[in-house]
C-alpha positions as CSV (number, residue, x, y, z in Angstrom):
1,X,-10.2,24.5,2.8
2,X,-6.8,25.4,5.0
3,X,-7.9,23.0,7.0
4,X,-8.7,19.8,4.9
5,X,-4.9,20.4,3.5
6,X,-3.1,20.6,6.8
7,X,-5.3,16.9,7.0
8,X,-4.0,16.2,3.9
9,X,-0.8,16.8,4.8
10,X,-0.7,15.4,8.5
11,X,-2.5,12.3,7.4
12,X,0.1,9.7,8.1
13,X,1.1,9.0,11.7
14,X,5.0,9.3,12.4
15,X,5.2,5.5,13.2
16,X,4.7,5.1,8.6
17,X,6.3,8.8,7.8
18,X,10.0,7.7,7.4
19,X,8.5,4.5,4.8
20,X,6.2,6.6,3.0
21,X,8.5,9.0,1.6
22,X,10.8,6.1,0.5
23,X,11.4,6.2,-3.4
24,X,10.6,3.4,-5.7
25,X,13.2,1.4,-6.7
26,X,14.1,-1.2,-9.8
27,X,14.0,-3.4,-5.9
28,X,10.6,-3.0,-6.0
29,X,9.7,-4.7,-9.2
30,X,11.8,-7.6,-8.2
31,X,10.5,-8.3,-5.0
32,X,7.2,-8.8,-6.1
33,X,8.5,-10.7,-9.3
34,X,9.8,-12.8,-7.1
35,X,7.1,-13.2,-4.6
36,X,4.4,-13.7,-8.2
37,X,6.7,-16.2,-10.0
38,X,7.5,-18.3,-6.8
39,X,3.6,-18.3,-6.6
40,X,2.8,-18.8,-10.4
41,X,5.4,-22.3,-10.2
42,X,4.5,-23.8,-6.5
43,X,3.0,-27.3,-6.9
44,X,1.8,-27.5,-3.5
45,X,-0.3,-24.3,-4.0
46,X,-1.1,-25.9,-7.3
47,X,-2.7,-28.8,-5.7
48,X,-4.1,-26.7,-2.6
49,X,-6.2,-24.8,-4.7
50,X,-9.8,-25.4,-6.0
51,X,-9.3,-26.3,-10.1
52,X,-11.3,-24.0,-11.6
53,X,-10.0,-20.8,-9.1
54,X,-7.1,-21.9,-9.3
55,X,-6.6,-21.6,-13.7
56,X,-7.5,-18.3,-12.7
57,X,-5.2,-17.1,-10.4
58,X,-2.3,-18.3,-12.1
59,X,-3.2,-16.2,-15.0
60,X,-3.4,-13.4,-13.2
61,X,-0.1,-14.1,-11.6
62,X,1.4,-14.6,-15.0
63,X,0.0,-11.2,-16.6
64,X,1.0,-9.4,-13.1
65,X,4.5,-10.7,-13.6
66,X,4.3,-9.4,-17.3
67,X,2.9,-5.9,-16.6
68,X,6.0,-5.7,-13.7
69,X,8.7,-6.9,-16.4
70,X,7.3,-3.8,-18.2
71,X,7.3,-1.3,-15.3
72,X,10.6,-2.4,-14.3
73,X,12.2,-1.9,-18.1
74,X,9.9,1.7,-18.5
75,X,11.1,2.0,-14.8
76,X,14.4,3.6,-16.3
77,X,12.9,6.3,-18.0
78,X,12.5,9.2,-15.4
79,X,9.4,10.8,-17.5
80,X,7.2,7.8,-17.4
81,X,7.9,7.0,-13.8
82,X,5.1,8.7,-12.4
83,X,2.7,6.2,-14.9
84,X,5.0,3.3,-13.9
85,X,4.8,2.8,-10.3
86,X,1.5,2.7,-10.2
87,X,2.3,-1.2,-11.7
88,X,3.7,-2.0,-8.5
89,X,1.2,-0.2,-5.9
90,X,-2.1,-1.7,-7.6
91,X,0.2,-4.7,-8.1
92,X,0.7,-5.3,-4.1
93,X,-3.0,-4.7,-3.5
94,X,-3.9,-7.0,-6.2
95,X,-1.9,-10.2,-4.3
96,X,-3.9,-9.0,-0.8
97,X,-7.3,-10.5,-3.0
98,X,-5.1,-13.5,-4.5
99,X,-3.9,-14.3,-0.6
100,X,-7.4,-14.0,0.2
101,X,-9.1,-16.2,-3.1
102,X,-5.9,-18.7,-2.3
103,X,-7.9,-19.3,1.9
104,X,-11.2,-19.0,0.3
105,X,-10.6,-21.8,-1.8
106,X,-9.8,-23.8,1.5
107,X,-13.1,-23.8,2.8
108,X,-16.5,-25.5,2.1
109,X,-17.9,-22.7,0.1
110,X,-15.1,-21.0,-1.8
111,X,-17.2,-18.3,-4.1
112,X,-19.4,-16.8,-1.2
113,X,-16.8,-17.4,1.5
114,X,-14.1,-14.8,-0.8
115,X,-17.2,-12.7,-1.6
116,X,-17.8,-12.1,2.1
117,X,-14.0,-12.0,2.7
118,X,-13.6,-8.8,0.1
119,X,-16.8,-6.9,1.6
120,X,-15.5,-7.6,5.3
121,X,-11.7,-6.7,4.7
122,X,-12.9,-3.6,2.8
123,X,-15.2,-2.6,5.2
124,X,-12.9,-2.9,8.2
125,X,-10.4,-0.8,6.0
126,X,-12.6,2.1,5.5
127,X,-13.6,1.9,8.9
128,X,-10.0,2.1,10.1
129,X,-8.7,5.4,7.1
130,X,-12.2,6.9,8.6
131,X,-10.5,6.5,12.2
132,X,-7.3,7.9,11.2
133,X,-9.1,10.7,9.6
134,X,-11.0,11.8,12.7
135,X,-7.9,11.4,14.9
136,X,-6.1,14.1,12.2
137,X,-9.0,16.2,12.1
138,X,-8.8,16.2,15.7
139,X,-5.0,16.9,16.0
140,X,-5.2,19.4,13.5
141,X,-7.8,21.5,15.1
142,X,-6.1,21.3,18.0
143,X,-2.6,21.3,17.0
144,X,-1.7,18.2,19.4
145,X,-0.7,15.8,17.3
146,X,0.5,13.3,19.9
147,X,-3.7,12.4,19.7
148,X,-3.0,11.1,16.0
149,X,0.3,9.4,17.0
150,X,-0.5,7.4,20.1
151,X,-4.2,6.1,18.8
152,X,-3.4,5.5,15.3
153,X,-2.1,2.2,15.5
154,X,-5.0,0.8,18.2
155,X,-7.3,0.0,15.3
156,X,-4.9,-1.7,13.6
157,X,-3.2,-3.6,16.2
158,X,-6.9,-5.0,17.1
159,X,-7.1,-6.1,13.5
160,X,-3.9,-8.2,14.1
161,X,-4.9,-9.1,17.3
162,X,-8.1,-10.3,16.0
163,X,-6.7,-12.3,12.9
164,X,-3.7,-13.8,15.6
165,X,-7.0,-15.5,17.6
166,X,-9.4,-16.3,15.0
167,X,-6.1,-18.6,13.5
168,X,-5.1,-19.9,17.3
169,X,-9.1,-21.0,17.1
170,X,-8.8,-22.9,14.1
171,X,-6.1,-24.8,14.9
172,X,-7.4,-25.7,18.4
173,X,-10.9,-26.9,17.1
174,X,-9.4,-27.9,13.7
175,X,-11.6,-25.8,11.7
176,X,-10.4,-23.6,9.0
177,X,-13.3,-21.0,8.6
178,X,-11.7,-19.7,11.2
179,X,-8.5,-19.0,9.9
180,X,-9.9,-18.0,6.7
181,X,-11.7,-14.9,9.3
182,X,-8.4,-14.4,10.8
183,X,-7.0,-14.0,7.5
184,X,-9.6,-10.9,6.6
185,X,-8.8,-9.4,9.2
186,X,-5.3,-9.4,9.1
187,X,-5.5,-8.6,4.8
188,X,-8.0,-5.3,6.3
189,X,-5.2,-4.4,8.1
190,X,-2.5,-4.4,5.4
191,X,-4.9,-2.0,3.6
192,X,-4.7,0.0,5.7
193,X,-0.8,0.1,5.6
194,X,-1.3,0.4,1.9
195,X,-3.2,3.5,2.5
196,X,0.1,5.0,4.2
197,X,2.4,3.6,1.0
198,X,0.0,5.9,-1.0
199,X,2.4,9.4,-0.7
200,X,5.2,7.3,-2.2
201,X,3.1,7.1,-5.5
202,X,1.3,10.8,-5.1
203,X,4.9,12.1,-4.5
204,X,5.8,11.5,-8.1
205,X,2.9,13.5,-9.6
206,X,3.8,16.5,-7.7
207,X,5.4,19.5,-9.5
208,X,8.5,20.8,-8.7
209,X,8.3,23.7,-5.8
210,X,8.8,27.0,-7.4
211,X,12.0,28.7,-6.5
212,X,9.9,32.4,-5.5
213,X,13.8,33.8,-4.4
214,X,14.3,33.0,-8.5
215,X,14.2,36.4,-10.9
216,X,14.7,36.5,-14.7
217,X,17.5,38.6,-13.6
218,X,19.2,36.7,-11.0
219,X,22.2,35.3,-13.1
220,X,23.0,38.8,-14.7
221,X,23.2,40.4,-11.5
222,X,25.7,37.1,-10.2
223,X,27.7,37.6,-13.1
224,X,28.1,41.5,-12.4
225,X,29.2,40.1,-8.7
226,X,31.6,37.9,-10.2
227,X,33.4,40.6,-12.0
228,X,33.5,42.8,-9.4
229,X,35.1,40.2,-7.4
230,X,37.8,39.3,-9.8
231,X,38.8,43.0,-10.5
């Protein structure tokens, strides 16, 4: 049990520690309004995308903008925080799909071709957190963690390696399934990233640490002190 929580705990390499104890901001909400309404009005992507896929997507830009406008207005209330930013975390993981349905829609078969996408970038993503999980297990038990550190990122950085060629491909044969691959595996790979964004969610649902130094009769005694002093 000691040991899943030092896992727990030692889970995210130090390459994503400094990002994934950032707070959430009232930035956060308007980035990704931003990025969603941009999306939501673009003509081109209008005219890219399949008809019927495309009605769809656009309404589930328009009700992720609305959920955000919420979150950001709630944002300002420090007790429903914790509920709040969970807007923008599902919200970022939600567009990964979009990205995904908008190069699915590209190709010959847009309905299998996003189906397959989804089980493929999934699959590569708990491929890589079952990676990352081994390499902490294995730093933990041995109390190196330079093993987590230094291999953490290779799985990744094939992903992205991956998705780079399978896009060159395309381009040099003139045949998008093959940037449409490149673009799974580059989406498995920002789920993974997601995965170490998670603690700046969880960190809001944690209680406050305990002051054990605290006693019931800590601010008699610094008021005795006080007058002691002054005498």
């Amino acid at each position: 049990m000691v040991q899943i929580k030092e896992m727990l705990k030692n889970f995210i390499p130090s390459t994503y520690k400094k990002v994934s104890r950032k707070s959430f901001t009232s930035k956060s909400f308007l980035s990704i309004l931003g990025i969603l309404f941009l999306f939501s009005i673009s003509p081109d992507m209008k005219e890219t995308l399949n008809t019927s896929l495309n009605d769809k997507l656009i309404y589930l830009s328009y009700g992720t903008i609305c959920a955000n406008l919420v979150g950001l207005v709630l944002f300002r209330k420090e007790k429903l925080q914790k509920f709040v930013i969970i807007i923008p975390y599902i919200t970022c993981i939600l567009m990964f799909y979009i990205i995904m349905a908008i190069g699915a829609s590209m190709t010959d078969n847009p309905v299998s071709d996003l189906k397959l996408g989804m089980v493929g970038s999934n699959l590569l993503w708990i491929i890589g957190v079952l990676i990352n999980t081994v390499l902490v297990w294995k730093s933990v038990k041995t109390s190196h963690f330079k093993i987590r550190d230094k291999y953490a990122n290779y799985f990744i950085n094939s992903l992205s390696i991956a998705g780079i060629i399978f896009f060159f491909v395309s381009k040099v044969i003139n045949n998008f399934t093959y940037a449409y691959t490149g673009m799974v595996f580059l989406i498995a790979t920002l789920q993974i990233l997601a995965t170490f964004h998670f603690p700046r969610v969880l960190r809001y649902w944690k209680k406050e640490p305990k002051n054990e130094n605290a006693s019931i009769y800590g601010n008699s005694i610094e008021m005795i002190k006080n007058k002691r002093t002054k005498k």
